[in-house]
KEDREN-40530 format. One record per residue (C-alpha): z, x, y. Coordinates in steps of 0.02 Angstrom, whole numbers, padded with zeros to 5 digits, always signed. Example, Ala and Ser with C-alpha at 12.3 -4.5 7.8 and 13.67 -1.06 7.14 Angstrom:
+00390+00615-00225
+00357+00684-00053
***
This chain:
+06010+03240+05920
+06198+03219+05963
+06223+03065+05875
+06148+03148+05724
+06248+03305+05757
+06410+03193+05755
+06389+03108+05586
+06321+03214+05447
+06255+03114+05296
+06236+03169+05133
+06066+03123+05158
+06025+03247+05320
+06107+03407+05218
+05989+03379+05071
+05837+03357+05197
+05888+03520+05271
+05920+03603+05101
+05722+03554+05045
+05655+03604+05209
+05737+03775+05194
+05668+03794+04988
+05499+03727+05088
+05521+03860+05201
+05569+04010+05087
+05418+03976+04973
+05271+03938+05108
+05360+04123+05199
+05339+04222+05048
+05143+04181+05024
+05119+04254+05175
+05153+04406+05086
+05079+04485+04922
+05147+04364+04774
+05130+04261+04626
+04986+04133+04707
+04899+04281+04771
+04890+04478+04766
+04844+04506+04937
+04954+04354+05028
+04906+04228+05160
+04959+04337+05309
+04920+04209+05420
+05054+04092+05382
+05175+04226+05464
+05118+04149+05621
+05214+03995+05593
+05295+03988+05437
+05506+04006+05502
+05454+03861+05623
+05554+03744+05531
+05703+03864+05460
+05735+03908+05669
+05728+03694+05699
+05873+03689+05547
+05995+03816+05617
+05967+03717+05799
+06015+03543+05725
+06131+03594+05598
+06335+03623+05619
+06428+03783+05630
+06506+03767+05482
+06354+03747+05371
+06244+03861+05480
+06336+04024+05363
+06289+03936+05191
+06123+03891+05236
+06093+04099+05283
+06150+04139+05098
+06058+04004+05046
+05882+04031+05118
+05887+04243+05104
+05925+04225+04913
+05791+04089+04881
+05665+04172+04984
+05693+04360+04904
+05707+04269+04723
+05514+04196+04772
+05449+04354+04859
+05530+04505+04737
+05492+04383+04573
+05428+04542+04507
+05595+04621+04497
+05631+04539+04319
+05513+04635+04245
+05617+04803+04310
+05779+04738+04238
+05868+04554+04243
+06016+04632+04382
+05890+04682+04498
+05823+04488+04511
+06000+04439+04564
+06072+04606+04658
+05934+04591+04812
+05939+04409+04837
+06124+04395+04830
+06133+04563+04949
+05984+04469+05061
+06083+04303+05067
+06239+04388+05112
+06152+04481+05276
+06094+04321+05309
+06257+04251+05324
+06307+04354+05470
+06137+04308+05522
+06121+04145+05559
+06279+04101+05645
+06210+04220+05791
+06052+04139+05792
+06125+03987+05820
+06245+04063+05957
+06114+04157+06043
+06014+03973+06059
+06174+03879+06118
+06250+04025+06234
+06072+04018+06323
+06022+03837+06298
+05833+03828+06384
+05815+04032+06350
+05884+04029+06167
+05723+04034+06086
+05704+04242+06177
+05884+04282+06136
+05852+04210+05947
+05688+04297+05926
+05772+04492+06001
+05931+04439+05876
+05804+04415+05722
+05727+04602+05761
+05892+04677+05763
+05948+04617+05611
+05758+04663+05529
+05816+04847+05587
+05989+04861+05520
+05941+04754+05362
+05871+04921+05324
+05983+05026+05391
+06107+05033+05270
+06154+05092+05087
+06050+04947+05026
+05917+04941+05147
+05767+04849+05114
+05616+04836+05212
+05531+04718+05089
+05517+04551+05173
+05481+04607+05348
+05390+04476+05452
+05277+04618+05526
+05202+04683+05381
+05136+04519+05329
+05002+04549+05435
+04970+04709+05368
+04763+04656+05355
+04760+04592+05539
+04711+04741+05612
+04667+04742+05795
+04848+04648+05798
+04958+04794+05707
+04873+04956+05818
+05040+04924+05941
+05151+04981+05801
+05089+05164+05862
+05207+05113+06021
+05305+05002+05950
+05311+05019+05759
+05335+04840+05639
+05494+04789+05750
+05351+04771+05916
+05244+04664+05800
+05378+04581+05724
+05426+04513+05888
+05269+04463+05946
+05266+04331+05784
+05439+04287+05794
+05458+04265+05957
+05338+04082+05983
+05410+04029+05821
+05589+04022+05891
+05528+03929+06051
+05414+03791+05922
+05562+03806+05829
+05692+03723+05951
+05559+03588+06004
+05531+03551+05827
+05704+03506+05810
+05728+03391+05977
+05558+03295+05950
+05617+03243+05763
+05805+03214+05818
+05810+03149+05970
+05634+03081+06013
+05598+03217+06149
+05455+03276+06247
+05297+03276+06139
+05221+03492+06140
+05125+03483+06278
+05261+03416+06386
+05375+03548+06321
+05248+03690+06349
+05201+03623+06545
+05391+03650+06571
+05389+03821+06509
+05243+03860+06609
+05279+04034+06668
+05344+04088+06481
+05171+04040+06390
+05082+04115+06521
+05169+04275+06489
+05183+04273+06291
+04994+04231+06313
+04979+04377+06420
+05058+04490+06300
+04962+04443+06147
+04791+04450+06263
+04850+04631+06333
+04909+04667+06112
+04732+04618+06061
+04635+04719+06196
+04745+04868+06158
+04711+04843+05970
+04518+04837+05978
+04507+04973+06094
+04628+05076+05999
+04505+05066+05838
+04368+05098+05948
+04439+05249+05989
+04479+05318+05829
+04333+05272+05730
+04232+05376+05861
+04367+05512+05840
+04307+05680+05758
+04420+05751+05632
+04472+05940+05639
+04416+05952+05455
+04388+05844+05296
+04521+05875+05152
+04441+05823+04997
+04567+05768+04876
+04560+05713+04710
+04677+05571+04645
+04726+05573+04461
+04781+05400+04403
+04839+05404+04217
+04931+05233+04199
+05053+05277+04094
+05172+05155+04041
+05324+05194+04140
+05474+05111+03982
+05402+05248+03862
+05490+05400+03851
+05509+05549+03737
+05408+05710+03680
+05264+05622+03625
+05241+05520+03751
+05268+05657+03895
+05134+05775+03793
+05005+05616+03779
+05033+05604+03972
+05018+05786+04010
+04860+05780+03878
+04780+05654+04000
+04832+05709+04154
+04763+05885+04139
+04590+05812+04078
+04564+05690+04207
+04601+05832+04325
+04455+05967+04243
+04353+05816+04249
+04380+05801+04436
+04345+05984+04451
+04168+05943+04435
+04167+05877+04629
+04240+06013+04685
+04388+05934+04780
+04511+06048+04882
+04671+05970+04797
+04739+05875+04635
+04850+05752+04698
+04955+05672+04526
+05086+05542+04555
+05256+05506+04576
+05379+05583+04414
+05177+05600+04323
+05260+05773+04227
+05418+05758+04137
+05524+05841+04087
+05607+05955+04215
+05517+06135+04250
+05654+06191+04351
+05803+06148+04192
+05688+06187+04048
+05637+06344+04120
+05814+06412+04137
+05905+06328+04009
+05795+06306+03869
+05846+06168+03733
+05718+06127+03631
+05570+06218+03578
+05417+06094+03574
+05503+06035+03738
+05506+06208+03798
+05323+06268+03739
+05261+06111+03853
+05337+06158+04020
+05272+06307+04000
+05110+06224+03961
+05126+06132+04098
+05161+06273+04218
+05018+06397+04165
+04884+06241+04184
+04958+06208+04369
+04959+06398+04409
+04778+06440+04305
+04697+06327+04454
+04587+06376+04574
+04651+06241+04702
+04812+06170+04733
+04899+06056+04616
+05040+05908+04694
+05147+05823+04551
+05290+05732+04548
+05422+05826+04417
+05616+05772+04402
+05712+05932+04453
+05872+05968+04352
+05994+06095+04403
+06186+06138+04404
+06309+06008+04456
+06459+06118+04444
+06389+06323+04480
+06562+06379+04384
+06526+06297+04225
+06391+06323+04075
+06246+06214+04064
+06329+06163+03879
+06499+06085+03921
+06617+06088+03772
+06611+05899+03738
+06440+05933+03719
+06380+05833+03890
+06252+05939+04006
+06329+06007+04162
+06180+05929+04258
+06112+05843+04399
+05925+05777+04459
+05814+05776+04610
+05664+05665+04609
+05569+05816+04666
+05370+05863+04701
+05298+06022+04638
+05162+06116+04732
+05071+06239+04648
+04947+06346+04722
+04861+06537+04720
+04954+06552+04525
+05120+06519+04574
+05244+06369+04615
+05242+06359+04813
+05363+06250+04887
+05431+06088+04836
+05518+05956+04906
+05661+05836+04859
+05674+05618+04896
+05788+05593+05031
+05796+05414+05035
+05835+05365+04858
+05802+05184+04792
+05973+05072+04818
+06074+05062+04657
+05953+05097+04539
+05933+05274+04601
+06076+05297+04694
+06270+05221+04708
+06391+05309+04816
+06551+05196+04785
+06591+05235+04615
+06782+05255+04704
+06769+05099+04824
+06683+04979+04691
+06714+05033+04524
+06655+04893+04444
+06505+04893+04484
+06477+05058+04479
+06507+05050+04283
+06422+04895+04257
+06262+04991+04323
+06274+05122+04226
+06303+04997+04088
+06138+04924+04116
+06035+05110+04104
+06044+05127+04288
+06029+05325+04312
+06065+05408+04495
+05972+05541+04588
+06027+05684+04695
+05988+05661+04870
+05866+05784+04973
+05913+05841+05143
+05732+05915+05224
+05598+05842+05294
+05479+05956+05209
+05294+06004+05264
+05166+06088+05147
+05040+06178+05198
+04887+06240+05094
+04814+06437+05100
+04662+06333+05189
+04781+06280+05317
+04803+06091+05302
+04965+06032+05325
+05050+05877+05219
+05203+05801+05172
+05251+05701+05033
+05336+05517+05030
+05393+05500+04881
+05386+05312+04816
+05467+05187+04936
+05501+05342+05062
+05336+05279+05132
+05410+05107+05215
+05521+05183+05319
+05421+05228+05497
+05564+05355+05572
+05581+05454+05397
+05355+05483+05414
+05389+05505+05599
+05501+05661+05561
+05379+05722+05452
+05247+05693+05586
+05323+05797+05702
+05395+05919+05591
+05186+05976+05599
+05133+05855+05449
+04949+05813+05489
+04923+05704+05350
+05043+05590+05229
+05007+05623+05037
+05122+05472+04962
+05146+05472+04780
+05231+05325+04683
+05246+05252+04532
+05254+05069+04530
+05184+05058+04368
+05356+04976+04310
+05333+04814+04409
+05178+04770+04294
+05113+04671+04440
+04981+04712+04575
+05047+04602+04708
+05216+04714+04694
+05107+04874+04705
+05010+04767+04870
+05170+04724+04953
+05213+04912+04971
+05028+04972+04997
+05030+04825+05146
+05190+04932+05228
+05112+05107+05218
+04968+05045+05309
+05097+05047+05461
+05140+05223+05451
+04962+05280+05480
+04957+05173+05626
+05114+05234+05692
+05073+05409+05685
+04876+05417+05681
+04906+05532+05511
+04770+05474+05376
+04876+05421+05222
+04800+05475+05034
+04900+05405+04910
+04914+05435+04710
+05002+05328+04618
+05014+05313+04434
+04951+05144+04404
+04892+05065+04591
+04861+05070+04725
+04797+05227+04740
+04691+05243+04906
+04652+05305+05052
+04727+05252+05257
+04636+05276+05399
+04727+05308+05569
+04700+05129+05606
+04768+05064+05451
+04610+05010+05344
+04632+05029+05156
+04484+05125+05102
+04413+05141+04918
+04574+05060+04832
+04568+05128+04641
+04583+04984+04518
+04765+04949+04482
+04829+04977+04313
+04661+05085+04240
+04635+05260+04192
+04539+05362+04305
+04515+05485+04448
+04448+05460+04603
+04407+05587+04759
+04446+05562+04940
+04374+05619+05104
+04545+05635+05206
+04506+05663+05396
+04654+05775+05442
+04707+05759+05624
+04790+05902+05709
+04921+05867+05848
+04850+06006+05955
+04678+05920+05971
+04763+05755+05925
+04953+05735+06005
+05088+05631+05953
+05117+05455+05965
+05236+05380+06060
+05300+05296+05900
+05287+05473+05831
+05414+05538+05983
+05528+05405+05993
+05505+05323+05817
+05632+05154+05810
+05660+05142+06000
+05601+04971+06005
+05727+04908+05850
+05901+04997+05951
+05825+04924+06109
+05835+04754+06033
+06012+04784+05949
+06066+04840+06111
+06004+04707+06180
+06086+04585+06059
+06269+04659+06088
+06229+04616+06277
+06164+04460+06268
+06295+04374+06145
+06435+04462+06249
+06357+04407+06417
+06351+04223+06348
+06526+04235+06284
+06585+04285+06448
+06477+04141+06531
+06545+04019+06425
+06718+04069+06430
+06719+04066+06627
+06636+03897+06621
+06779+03827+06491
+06911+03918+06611
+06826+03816+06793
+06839+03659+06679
+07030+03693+06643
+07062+03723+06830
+06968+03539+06867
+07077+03455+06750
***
């Protein structure tokens, strides 16, 4: 391997450039994608084998390209469906994926050479860090995660209520590293063949085989448990999918909606549910600006339309509706250059005993096509967005928790809110007792986009042992168990309604998790861990370089 490392043909970077395009395209089938709408989850058992052998044989001053290189080809493969939202989104994650990665890889490659025969544990604590603050940021993106590849492996996943997708995460990562770095020194430099190499490390397969054995046993048991759980009452919710075709806008096209929506829902009335759950933005336009500053009369006439059907019903009606209010209090809704003094929430609308209850307002807003805060700091592209139809959102502040006259208690997700565990957890123990998310991902036009989120919101029931009912405009509408099974999944992209039987668990019969408590302890433990580790290998090193000196 050292002889290799000391020459560098043009003929060893373009082996390592194909096995990294091998590597990004056999990763993203493990996931929902073009080959198949439900992924090969399997392959996330061994599918970065070879991308951890590349950053161990190659140099540190390719190691930063090949990060850009692999996160943009791999995002470009697993978010293909982004074209179809607009031709900037196709570029703007990869490019924002391969640029993490660039910071990335270098300290995947220092944690294995700081630590030599124990880089393989400091690479695979490094990798769950970085899957934490990839999506801690402005642009955060959970999309991608190794964890939720495995989102159909059940009796594997139940940990995540202790550990969340960071837990799980490591547990795949973590042998992949280790087959990683003998992958590398039994091509390069003829070393020992895997059995060798695992006799050696002995104690360490021992224990990662004790901690899958002790994951699986905790999994099984876990579902045991909670399929012989009684619930403290069945909510019986019905789901009102009216794939509407998310480019069309415009009076007619909000009235045929409306028209549909409300019909679907009398239908459903026949099966008596205790709720109409609608979707994600299903009512437009704004109740709240239309009511109070009134521009148009057929626009007018069907808000209030829409309000006297929501408060005429004998149950409870959820729909997503954009809220528009005030930007500036001091100033007319009319400015004089004729521009409305006016600013939107992506907002949900309860309504229930004749009147509009409560609502509640997104709080974590889709990354630059719902939200941009450096119009100052980046101007450019802050203009070019807005160049390309890119509209922003308000953001919402408060974790907000329904609760129905019959006493059940819910909050709402809205869209891709549902991916993030610590933003359910707070609605968890804010009271929530079960998680109503409503989305529309009608826009993709493709079912393995509308899998790949379903396949992360199977996590948060897990976490938090809240039943998850979802209604969605065009898929996947469903219903998840406390143990993450997708129940009765509603055909993607058809008209319909559907009704769900939600057990509704009650934390004083119930309690909290201890993902619930503590949410993303695991993901700060490993970025703590990270700092340490580098540092503590620095240190090592540079005392090590300093005895040499003295020698000499």
């Amino acid at each position: 391997m050292h002889s290799l490392k000391k020459r560098r043909s043009l003929r060893t970077v373009c082996s390592e450039v194909f096995i990294l395009v091998v590597t990004a395209f056999v990763y993203s089938m493990a996931f929902p994608g073009f080959i198949t709408n439900g992924g090969f989850g399997f392959i996330a058992f061994f599918a970065l084998i070879p991308l951890f052998a590349v950053i161990r044989n190659t140099t540190w001053k390719l190691v930063p390209a090949y990060g850009f290189f692999f996160g943009f080809v791999f995002y470009l493969l697993f978010n293909y469906w982004l074209k179809t939202f607009h031709p900037l989104a196709i570029l703007i994650v990869p490019i924002i994926k391969g640029g993490e990665m660039v910071l990335l890889f270098p300290l995947l490659k220092a944690g294995e050479r700081l630590f030599k025969k124990y880089g393989y544990l400091v690479q695979a604590v490094i990798w769950v860090a970085y899957t934490y603050v990839s999506q801690d940021w402005f642009a955060g993106y959970p999309y991608g995660t190794l964890g939720y590849a495995v989102y159909e492996y059940l009796p594997l996943i139940q940990i995540a209520s202790l550990v969340g997708v960071w837990g799980i995460t490591f547990l795949l990562v973590l042998p992949q590293t280790f087959l990683g770095a003998w992958l590398c020194d039994r091509l390069c430099s003829d070393g020992d063949d895997l059995i060798t190499t695992l006799r050696v490390n002995l104690l360490a397969v021992i224990a990662y085989g004790v901690l899958l054995l002790a994951t699986l046993i905790f999994g099984f048991v876990s579902i045991q448990h909670w399929n012989a759980q009684e619930p403290d009452t069945i909510w019986k919710v019905a789901t009102i999918q009216h794939n509407a075709d998310t480019w069309e806008g415009g009076y007619t096209t909000y009235k045929r909606n409306f028209n549909n929506l409300r019909k679907m829902s009398l239908e459903a009335m026949v099966a008596e549910p205790d709720m109409i759950l609608w979707s994600e933005t299903a009512f437009v336009p704004s109740v709240a600006w239309h009511e109070k500053y009134p521009s148009d009369e057929a626009t007018s006439a069907l808000v209030e339309e829409f309000v006297s059907f929501g408060k005429s019903l004998p149950i409870p009606l959820l729909s997503g509706n954009p809220e528009g209010v005030l930007d500036d209090p001091l100033k007319p809704a009319l400015l004089e250059d004729g521009s409305w003094n006016r600013k939107d929430y992506n907002t949900v609308t309860f309504f229930e005993g004749g009147k509009v209850k409560n609502s509640y307002r997104k709080q974590h807003l889709v990354p630059f096509t719902e939200h941009f805060p450096y119009e100052k700091e980046l101007p450019w592209l802050y203009h070019l967005l807005l160049a390309n139809d890119y509209n922003w959102w308000e953001t919402g502040y408060e974790s907000v928790v329904f609760e129905t006259d019959e006493g059940v208690k819910f909050s709402t997700p809205i869209c891709f809110e549902d991916v993030f565990g610590a933003l359910n957890a707070r609605f968890v123990r804010n009271g929530a007792q079960v998680i109503v998310n409503m989305t529309n991902d009608g826009w993709s036009k493709a079912i393995s986009a509308e899998m790949q989120h379903l396949g992360m919101a199977v996590f948060r029931s897990i976490e938090n042992r809240r039943t998850t009912v979802r209604g969605t405009n065009s898929g996947m509408t469903c219903l998840i168990d406390v143990t993450g099974k997708i129940i009765d999944p509603m055909e993607p992209f058809k008209t319909g309604w559907h009704i769900y039987d939600v057990p509704v668990y009650m934390t004083e019969s119930h309690g909290q998790t201890f993902y619930t408590k503590y949410d993303d302890w695991f993901a700060f433990l490993s970025i703590y861990l990270s700092v340490f580790l580098l540092a503590l290998g620095v240190f090592r090193g540079l005392l090590t370089f300093v005895r040499l000196r003295k020698k000499d």
